[in-house]
C-alpha positions in Angstrom: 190.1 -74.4 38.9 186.4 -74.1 38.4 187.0 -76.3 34.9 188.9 -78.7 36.2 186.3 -79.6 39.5 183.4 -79.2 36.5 184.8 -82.1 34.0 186.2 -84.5 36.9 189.7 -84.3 37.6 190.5 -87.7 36.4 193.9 -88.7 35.4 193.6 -91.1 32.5 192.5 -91.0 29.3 189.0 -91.1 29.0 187.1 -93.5 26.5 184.2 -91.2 25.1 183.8 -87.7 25.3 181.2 -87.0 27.8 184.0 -89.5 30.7 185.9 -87.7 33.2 189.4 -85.8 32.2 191.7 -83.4 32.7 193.1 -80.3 30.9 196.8 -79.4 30.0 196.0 -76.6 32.2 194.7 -77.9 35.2 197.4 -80.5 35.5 200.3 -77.8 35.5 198.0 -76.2 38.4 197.0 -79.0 40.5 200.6 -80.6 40.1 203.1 -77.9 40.1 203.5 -77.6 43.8 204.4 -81.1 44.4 206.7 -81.4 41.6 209.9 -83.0 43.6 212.3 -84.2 40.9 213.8 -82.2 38.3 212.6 -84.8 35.7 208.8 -83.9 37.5 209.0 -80.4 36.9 210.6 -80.7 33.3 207.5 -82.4 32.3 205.5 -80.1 33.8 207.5 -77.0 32.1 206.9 -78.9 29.2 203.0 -79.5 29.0 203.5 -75.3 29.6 205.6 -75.7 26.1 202.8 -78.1 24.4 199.7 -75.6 25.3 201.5 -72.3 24.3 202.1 -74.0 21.1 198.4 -75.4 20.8 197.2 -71.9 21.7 199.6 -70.4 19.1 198.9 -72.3 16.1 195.2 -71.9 17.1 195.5 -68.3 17.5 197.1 -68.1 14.0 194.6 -70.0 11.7 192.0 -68.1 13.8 193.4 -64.6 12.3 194.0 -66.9 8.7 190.3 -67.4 8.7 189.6 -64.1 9.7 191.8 -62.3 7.0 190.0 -64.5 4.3 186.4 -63.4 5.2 187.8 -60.2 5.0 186.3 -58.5 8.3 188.2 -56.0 9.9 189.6 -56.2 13.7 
């Protein structure tokens, strides 16, 4: 929760990099408990869905670029 207090807690896109935001993350957290509707929490189960599979493919090329330089885990 520290992150999300740190970059602003702002929900909209933000126009430049340094602007206030959110992270897949800290929406699920901050928006979980008040999910009502079953079409609320399917979007919320879903942005769950979208970062495992960012963190997965990230995860992978990490370990491709690892095996390349050839060091050993």
């Amino acid at each position: 929760m520290a992150v999300t207090m740190v970059i602003g807690n702002s929900n909209f896109i933000p126009k430049s990099i340094f602007s206030p935001a959110n992270t897949l993350a800290s929406v699920i957290a901050n928006e979980f408990t008040e999910a009502t509707g079953s079409l609320y929490l399917a979007s919320l189960i879903e942005l769950g869905l979208v970062l495992f599979i960012v963190t997965t493919i990230i995860n992978l090329i990490g370990k491709l670029i690892i095996r390349r330089m050839g060091v050993e885990v």
